[in-house]
LODO-789232 format. One line per field, with one value per residue (C-alpha): x, y, z; residue number from 1. Coordinates in nm, 2 decimals. Each point is the difference from the previous one (the first is absolute). Layout:
BEGIN
px	(X | ...) $
py	(Y | ...) $
pz	(Z | ...) $
n	(NUM | ...) $
This chain:
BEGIN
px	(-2.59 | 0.09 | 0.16 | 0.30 | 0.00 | 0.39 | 0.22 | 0.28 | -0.18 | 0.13 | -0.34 | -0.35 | -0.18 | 0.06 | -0.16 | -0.18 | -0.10 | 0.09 | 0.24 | 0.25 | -0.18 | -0.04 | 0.40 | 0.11 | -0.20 | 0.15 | 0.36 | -0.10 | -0.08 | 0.32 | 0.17 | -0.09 | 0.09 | 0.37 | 0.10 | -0.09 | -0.17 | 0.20 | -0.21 | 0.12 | 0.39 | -0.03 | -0.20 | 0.17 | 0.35 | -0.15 | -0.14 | 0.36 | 0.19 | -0.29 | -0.02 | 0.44 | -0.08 | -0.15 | 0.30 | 0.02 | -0.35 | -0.18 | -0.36 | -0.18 | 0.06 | -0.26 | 0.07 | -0.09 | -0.02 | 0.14 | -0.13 | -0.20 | -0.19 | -0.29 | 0.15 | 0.03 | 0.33 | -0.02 | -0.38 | 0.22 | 0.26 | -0.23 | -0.25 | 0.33 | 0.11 | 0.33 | -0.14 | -0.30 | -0.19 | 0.05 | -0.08 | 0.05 | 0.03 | 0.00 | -0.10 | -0.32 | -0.35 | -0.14 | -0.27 | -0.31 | -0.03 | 0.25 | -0.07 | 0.14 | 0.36 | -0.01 | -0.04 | 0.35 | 0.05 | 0.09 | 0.07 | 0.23 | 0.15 | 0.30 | 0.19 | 0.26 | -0.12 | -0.20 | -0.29 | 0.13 | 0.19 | 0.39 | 0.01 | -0.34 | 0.07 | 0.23 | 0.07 | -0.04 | 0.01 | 0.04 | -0.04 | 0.09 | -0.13 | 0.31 | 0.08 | -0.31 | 0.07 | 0.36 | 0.29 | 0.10 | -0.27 | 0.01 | 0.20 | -0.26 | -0.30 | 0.28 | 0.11 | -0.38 | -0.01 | 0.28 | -0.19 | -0.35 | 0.16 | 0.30 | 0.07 | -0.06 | -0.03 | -0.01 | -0.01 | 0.14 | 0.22 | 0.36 | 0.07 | 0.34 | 0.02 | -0.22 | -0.15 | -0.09 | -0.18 | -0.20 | -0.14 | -0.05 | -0.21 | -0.18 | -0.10 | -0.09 | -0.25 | -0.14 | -0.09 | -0.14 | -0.06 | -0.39 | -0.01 | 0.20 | 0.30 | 0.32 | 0.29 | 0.28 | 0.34 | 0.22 | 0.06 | 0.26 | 0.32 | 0.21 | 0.18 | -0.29 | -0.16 | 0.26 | 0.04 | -0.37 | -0.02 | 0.26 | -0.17 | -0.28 | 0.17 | -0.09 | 0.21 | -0.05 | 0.04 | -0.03 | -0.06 | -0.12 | 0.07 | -0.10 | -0.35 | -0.19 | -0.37 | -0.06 | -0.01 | -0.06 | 0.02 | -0.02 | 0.29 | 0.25 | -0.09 | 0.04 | 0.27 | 0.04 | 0.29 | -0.24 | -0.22 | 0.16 | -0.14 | 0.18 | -0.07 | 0.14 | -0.06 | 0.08 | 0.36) $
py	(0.12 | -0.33 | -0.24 | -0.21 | -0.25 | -0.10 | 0.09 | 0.06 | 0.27 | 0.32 | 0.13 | -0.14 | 0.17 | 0.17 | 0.33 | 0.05 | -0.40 | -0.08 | -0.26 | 0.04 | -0.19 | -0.32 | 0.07 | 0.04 | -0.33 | -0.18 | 0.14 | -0.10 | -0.36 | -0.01 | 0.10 | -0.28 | -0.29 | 0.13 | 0.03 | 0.43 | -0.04 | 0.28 | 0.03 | -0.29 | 0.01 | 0.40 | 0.03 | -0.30 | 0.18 | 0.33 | -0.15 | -0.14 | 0.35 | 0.21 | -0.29 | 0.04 | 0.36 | -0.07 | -0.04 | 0.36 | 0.08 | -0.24 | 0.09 | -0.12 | 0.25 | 0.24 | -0.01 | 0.21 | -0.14 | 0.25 | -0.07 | -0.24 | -0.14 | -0.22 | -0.01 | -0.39 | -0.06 | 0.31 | -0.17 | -0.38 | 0.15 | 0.12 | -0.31 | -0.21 | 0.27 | 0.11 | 0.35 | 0.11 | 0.26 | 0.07 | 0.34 | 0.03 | 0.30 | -0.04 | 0.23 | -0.17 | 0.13 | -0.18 | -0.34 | -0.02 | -0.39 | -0.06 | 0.33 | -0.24 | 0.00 | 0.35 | 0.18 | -0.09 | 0.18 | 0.34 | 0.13 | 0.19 | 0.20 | 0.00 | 0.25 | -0.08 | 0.10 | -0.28 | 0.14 | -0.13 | 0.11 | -0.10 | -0.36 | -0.09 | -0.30 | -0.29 | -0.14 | 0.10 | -0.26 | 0.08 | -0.31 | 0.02 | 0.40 | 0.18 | -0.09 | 0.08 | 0.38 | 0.03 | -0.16 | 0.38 | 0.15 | -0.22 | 0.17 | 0.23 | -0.30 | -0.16 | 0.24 | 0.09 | -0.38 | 0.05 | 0.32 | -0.17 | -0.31 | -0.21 | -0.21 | 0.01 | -0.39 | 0.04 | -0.28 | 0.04 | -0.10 | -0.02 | -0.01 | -0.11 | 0.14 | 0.06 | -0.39 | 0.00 | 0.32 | -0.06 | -0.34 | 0.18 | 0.28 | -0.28 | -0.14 | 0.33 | 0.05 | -0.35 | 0.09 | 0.30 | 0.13 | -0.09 | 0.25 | 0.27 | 0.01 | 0.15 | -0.25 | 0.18 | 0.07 | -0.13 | -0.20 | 0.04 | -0.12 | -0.02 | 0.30 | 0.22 | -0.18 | 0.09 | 0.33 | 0.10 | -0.12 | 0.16 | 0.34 | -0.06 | 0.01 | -0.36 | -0.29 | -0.35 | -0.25 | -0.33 | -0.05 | -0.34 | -0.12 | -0.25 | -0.02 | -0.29 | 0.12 | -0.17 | -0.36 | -0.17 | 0.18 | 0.32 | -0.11 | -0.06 | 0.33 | 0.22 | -0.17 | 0.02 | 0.28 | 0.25 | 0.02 | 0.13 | 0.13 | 0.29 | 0.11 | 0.37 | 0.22 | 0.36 | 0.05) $
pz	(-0.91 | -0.08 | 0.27 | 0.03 | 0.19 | 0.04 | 0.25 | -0.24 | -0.15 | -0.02 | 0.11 | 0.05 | -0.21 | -0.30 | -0.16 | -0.30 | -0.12 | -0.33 | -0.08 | 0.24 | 0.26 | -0.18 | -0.08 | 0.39 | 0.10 | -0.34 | 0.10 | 0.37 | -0.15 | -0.23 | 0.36 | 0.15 | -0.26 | -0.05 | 0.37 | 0.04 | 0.30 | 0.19 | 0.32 | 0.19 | -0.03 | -0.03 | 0.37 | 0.17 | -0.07 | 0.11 | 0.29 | 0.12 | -0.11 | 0.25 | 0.23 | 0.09 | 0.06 | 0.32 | 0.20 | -0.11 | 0.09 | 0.27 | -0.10 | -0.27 | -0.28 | -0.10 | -0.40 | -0.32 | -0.33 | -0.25 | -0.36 | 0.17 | -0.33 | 0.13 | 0.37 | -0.01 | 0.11 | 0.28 | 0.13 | -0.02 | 0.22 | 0.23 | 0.02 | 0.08 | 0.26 | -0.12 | -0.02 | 0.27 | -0.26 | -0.38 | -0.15 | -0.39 | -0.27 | -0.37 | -0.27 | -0.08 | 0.15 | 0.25 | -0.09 | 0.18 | -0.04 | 0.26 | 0.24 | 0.34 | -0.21 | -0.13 | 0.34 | 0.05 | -0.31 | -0.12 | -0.38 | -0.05 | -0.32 | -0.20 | 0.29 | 0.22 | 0.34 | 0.21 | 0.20 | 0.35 | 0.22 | 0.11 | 0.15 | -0.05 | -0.09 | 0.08 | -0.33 | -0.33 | -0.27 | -0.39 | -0.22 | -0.40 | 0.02 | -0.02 | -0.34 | -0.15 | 0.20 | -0.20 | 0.14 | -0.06 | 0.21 | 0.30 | 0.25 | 0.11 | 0.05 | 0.23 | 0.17 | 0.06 | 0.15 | 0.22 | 0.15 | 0.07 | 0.12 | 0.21 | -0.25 | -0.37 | -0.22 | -0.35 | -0.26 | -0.33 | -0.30 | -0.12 | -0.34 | -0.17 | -0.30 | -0.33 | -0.04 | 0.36 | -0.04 | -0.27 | 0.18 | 0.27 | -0.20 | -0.20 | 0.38 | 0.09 | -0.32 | 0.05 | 0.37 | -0.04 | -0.31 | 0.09 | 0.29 | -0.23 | 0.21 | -0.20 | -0.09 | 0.14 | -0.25 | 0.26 | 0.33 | 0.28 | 0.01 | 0.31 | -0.05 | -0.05 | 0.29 | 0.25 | -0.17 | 0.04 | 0.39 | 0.08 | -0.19 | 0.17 | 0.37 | 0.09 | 0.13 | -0.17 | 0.32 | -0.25 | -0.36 | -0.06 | -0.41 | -0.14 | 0.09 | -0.16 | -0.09 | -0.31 | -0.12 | -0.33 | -0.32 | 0.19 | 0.19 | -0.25 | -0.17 | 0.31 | 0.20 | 0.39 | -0.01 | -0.18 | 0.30 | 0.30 | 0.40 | 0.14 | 0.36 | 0.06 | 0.28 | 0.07 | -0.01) $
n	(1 | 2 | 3 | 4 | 5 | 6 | 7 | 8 | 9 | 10 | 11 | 12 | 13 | 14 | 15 | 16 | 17 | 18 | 19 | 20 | 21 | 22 | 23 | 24 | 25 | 26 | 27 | 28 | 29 | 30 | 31 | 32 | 33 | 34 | 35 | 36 | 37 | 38 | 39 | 40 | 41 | 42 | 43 | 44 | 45 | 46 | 47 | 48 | 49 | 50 | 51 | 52 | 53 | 54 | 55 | 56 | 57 | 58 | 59 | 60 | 61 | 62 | 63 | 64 | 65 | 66 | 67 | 68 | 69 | 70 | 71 | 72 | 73 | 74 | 75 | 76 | 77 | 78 | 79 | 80 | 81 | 82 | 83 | 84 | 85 | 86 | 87 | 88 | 89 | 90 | 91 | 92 | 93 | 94 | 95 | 96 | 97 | 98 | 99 | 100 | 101 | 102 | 103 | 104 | 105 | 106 | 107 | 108 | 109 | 110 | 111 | 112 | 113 | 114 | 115 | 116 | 117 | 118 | 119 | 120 | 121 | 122 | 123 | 124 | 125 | 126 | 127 | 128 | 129 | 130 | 131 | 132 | 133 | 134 | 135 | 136 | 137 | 138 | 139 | 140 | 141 | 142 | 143 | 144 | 145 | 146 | 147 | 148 | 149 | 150 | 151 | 152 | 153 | 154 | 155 | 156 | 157 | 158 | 159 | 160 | 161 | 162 | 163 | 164 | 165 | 166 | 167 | 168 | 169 | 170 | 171 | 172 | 173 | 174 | 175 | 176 | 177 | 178 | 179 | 180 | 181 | 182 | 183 | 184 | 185 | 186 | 187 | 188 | 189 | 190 | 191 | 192 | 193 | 194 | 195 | 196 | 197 | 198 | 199 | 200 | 201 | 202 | 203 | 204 | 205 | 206 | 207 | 208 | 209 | 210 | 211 | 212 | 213 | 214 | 215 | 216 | 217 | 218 | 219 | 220 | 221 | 222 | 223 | 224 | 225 | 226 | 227 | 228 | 229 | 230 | 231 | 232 | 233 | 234 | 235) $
């Protein structure tokens, strides 16, 4: 299976060759000329959102990674010590060029139900996954979360309307159309954020908006207030 070697990547390694290879590490390229680089703004502005939980918690979180992709920003947080271990689950089988990473790992399948038990964790964090689940079907996979864990941290979007949809689709296919990820119909909006915490029996203790993960071109095509970091908890 063909590597990638970018810590953007939705995965490290892709299935069954062909073209889409040389397409992630030309979109990965692309990325980085017109300001995509997501990883550093995206894990620094986790790291401060788990980091003001610990007044909460005084130990060093024990963290799961849910639609953890290639497990770079989960393995960052844990190398600066904002979280003392990582543990990630994706739908994607295992890679056996990276076996130190992927015994923190576990794939799992399209269900609902987590295989651990209540509390396990400290933290569970959810970054740009929920859309791609169905902004419709995501009360279950959070309130799953808030059972395995104190706090739940997920990462996502706001949309405003049809124009910001559609760039947020087109950002969407660019980033990971390569890995054969869907493009989700729709995005959140406030209302049907509040609406679906609330459904799912969790608390939101902060929502931070706007979050600034992109610069350059990217930046100007997915603004600051489409990306927002909401910290719930069980109600």
């Amino acid at each position: 299976m063909p590597h990638i070697d970018d810590r953007n990547a939705v995965r490290d390694v892709i299935e069954g060759g062909g073209v889409r290879p040389l397409l992630a590490h030309l979109l990965g390229r692309c990325r980085m000329w017109f300001g995509g680089d997501r990883f550093t703004a995206l894990s620094g502005a986790l790291a401060k959102s788990i980091g003001s939980l610990r007044s909460r918690n005084n130990a060093t979180p024990k963290l799961l990674d849910f639609g953890c992709g290639n497990m770079a920003i989960s393995r960052h947080l844990v190398a600066i010590g904002v979280a003392a271990s990582a543990f990630g689950v994706d739908t994607y089988p295992a890679s056996a060029i990276d076996k130190e990473k992927f015994d923190c790992y576990r794939q799992i399948d399209s269900g609902v139900r987590l295989p651990f038990s209540d509390r396990e964790f400290d933290v569970a964090i959810c970054v740009d996954v929920l859309h791609h689940i169905g902004v419709d079907n995501s009360v279950e996979v959070l309130r799953e979360l808030g059972r395995i864990s104190q706090f739940v941290v997920v990462k996502d979007h706001f949309e405003y309307g049809k124009i910001s949809r559609q760039l947020l689709r087109l950002a969407d296919w660019y980033g990971n159309f390569a890995y054969s990820v869907n493009v989700p119909d729709r995005y959140y909006d406030r209302d049907l954020w509040s609406k679906t915490i609330q459904t799912a029996g969790l608390e939101e203790l902060r929502l931070e908006t706007p979050v600034r993960i992109h610069k350059g071109l990217f930046g100007l095509i997915i603004r600051p207030g489409n990306h927002f970091i909401s910290i719930l908890s069980a109600a």
